[in-house]
N, C-alpha and C positions, 0 to 999 in steps of 0.2 A: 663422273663424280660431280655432285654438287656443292659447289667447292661453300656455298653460302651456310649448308646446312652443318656441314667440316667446320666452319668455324664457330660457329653454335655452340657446338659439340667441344670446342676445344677450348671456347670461354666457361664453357662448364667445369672443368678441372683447375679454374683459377690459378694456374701454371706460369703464365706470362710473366718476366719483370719480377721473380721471387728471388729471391738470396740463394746462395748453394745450399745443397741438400748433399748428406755424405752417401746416403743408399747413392743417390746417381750418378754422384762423383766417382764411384768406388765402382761403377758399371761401368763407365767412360774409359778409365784404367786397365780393366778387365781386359777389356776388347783392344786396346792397344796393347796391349803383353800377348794374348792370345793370337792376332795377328799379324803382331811384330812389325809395328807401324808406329813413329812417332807422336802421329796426331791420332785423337778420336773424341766424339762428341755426342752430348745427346742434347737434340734439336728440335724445335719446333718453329711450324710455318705458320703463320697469319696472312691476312691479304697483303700485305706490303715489304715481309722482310722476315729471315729465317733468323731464331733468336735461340742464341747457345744456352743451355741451362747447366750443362756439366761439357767439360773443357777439359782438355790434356794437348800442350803442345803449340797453342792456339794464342792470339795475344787477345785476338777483337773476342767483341761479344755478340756481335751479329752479323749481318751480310744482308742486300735487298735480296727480297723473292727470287728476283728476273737472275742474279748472279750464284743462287744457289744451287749446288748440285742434288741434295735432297730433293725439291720441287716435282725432279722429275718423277719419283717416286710414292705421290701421291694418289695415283691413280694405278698403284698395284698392292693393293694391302698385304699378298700374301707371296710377297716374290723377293729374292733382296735384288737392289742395283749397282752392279759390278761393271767399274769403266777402268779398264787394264791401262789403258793411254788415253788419256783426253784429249791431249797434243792432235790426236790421229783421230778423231769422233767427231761428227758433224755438229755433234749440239756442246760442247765445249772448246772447239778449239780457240773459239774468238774470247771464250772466256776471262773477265780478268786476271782470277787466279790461278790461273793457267799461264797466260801470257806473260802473269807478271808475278811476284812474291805471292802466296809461298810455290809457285812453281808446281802444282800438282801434275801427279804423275801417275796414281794411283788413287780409286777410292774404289770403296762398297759400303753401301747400308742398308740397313733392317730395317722396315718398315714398325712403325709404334702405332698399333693400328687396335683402335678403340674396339670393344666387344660390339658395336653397333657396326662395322666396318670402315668409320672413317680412319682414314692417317694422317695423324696430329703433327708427325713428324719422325725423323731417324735418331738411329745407332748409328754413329759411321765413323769408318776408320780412314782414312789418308796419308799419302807417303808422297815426299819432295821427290822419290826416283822408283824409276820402275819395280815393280810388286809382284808378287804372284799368290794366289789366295788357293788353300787346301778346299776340300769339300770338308774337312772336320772343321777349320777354322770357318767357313761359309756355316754350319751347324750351330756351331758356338756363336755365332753372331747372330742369330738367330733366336736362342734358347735367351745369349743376352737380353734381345730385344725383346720376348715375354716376360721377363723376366721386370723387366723395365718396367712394363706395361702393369704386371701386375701390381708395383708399389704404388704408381698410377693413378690406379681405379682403388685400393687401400686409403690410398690421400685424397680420395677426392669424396669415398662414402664416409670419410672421417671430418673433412671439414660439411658435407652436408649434416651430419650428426649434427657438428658444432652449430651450426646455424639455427636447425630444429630445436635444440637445446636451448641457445640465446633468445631463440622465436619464445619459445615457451616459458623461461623463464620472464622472460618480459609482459607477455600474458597474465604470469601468475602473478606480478607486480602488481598491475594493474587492478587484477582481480582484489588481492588483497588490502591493496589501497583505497578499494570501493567501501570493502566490506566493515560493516559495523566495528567499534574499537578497537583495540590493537592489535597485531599478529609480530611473534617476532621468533628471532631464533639465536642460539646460545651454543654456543661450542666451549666445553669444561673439560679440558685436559689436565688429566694429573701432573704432570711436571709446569705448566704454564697456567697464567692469571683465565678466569674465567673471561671469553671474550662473547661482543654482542654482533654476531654475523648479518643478521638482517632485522629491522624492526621497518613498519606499514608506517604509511599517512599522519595513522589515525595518531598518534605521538603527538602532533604539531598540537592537538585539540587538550593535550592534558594540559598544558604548562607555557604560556606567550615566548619563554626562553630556550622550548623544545624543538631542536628541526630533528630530521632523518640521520643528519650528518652528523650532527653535534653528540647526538644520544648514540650512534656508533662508534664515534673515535673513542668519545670517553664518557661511558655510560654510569661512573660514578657520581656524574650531574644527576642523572634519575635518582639515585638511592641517598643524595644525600638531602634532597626532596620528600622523601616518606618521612613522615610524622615521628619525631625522637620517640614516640613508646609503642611503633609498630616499626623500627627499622630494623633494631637488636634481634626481634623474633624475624623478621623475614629473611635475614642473613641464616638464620640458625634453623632455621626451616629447610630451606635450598640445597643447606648443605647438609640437615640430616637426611633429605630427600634423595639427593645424589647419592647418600651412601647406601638408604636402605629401600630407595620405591624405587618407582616405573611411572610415576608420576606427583604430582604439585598442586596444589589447591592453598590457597592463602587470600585473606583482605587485608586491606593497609588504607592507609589515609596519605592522601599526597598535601602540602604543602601549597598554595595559589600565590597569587603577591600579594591579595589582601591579606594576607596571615590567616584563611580559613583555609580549611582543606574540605576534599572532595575524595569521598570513599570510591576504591577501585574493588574488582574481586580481578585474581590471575589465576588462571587452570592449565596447566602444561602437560606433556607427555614429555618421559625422559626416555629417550632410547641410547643404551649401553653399547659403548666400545674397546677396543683394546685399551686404548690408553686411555680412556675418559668417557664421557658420552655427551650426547646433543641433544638440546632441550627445544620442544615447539609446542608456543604456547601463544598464548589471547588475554587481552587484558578488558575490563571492560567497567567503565561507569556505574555503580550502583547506589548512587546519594540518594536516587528516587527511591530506592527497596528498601534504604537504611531508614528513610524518613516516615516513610510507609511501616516499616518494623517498629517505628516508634512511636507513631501513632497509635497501632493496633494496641502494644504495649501502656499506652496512658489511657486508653478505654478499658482495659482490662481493670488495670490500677484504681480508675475512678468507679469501676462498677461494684469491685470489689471491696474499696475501702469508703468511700466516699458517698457512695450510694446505700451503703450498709447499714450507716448510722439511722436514719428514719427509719428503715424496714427494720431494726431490732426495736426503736420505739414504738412502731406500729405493733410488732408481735408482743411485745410487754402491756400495752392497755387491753389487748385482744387474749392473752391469758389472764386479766384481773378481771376481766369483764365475761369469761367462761368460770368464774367461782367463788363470783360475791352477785349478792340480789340488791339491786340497786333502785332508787326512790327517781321520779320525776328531773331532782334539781340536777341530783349526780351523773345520770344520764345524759342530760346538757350538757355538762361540764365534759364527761369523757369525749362527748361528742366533739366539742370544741377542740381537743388534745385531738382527737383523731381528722377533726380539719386544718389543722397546725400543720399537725404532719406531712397530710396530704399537699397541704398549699406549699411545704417549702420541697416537698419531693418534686411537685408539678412545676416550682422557679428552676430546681438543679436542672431537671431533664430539659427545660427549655433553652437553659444557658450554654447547656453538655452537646444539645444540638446544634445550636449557634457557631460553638467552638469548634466541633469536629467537623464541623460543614465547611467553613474556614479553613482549617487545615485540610483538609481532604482536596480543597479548591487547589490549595498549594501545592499539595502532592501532583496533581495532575500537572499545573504549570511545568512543575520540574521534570515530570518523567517527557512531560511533549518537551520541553529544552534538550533534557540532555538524548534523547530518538534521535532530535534532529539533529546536533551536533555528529551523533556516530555515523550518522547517513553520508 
């Protein structure tokens, strides 16, 4: 046996130093009723000291290595150890608890022996006075001890789950903390207040008053932040969303502490359940797009109305002058209205460039601001 590798093996089942568990408690029992012995235990050995995890009978909670009867038992995975008199046995007689309270007189144990072959430790039953054990009760103690074994390696691929799980979810934190704007997620049960299960990082960046914490406990601070003539609809949105989609799309305006706001767009995916459903969504900065939309929009506007005015003047001299025959001076003259024209179309287009060049400047300022905030 290598006893170094046995214990390896036996820090892997996270076992040591736990609270009772009723499956083993209810094993321990077992095996003292089945073989009709007051005491029984189920045990585990470490380098220094055999440690009870379920108990019948028994006051302590442990015992050293060197004074345990198990011990000897490690180095037979598939065998149980049956000492009919220890009194009369060379390797317990000197025993304390033998020599002394509780006076054993009687033991056998089942070896708890891991699917790689170590043994972690016993099933065992013990009696203050002489015993006598069946080959069916030897069976039963036995079948106990897989038995045992298998709730085990159940607990033991359940908390590695759990750890894989926390690994990963921890991961995905991180991930999502990285990631550009918001991520968040929303549990809306029918009989209870809609609650905010997880929101990202990227929170802190809407609002100097936003942490992780705060916008969880009570996420009412976020909504009561949205712009008084984008809150009414985003409430009314959500909630006809919830009754009749599968998913969310909305913009709003947040509220700053200089009293400006800053346009968001939010796009969710609702997925349905019995009682409710859960929402996961991404929120994201869009003041650059807005500004940028408004931009394109006051180019439209000026080309459309403002630039109109000369080119109907231009096309009005330009059908007087296709259906009248005109002298020398008249000529001049129109020509002059047609350099009028030109010269105040050629000041707008200069100034219309000036302007949008400017604002275009801005627009980029802002979209590099708010890239880099979401980074």
């Amino acid at each position: 046996m290598n006893d170094e590798l046995r214990m390896r093996e036996l820090m892997e089942y996270h076992i040591l130093d736990t609270p009772p568990e009723k499956e083993l408690d209810e094993i321990a029992q077992i095996a003292s009723i089945v073989c009709n012995t007051p005491m029984s235990m189920v045990t585990f050995i470490d380098s220094h000291r055999q440690w009870y995890k379920a108990k019948k009978g028994v006051s302590m909670n442990e015992v050293h290595r060197a004074d345990s009867f198990c011990q000897h038992a490690l180095n037979r995975p598939e065998e149980l150890l049956i000492v009919e008199d220890p009194s009369t046995d060379d390797r317990f007689r000197n025993n304390r608890y033998v020599s002394g309270d509780p006076y054993i007189r009687f033991y056998a144990g089942a070896p708890l022996t891991s699917p790689s072959g170590n043994v972690l430790g016993t099933l065992c039953v013990m009696d203050s006075k002489h015993h006598d054990i069946t080959e069916d009760q030897k069976e039963a103690l036995k079948l106990l001890a897989d038995k045992a074994m298998q709730y085990l390696n159940m607990r033991k691929t359940l908390i590695e789950q759990g750890h894989f799980i926390e690994h990963s979810a921890e991961k995905l934190k991180k991930l999502s903390d990285l990631a550009p704007g918001v991520m968040f997620q929303i549990e809306a049960k029918t009989d209870e207040k809609i609650k905010l299960v997880f929101v990202s990082q990227g929170v802190e960046k809407m609002h100097p008053d936003f942490t992780t914490e705060t916008i969880t406990d009570n996420p009412e601070t976020f909504v009561s932040l949205i712009h008084e003539g984008d809150r009414i609809r985003i409430i009314k949105s959500i909630e006809h969303s919830l009754a009749h989609k599968s998913s969310w799309s909305e913009q709003f305006r947040l509220i700053n502490p200089e009293d400006e706001y800053t346009w968001y767009s939010v796009n969710a995916t609702i997925e349905r359940k019995v009682n409710g459903a859960t929402i996961y969504g991404s929120i994201h900065n869009i003041s650059a797009l807005k500004e940028y939309e408004a931009l394109l929009n006051q180019v439209l506007h000026d080309v459309s109305h403002v630039m109109r005015r000369p080119i109907t003047s231009m096309l009005g001299l330009v059908s007087v002058m296709e259906t009248e025959v005109f002298d020398r001076i008249q000529v001049q003259q129109y020509m002059q209205h047609v350099k009028s024209v030109f010269t105040e179309l050629d000041a707008f287009t200069r100034n219309l460039n000036m302007e949008y060049t400017e604002k275009m400047n801005k627009y980029e300022d802002m979209h590099r601001h708010y890239s880099a905030d979401s980074r």
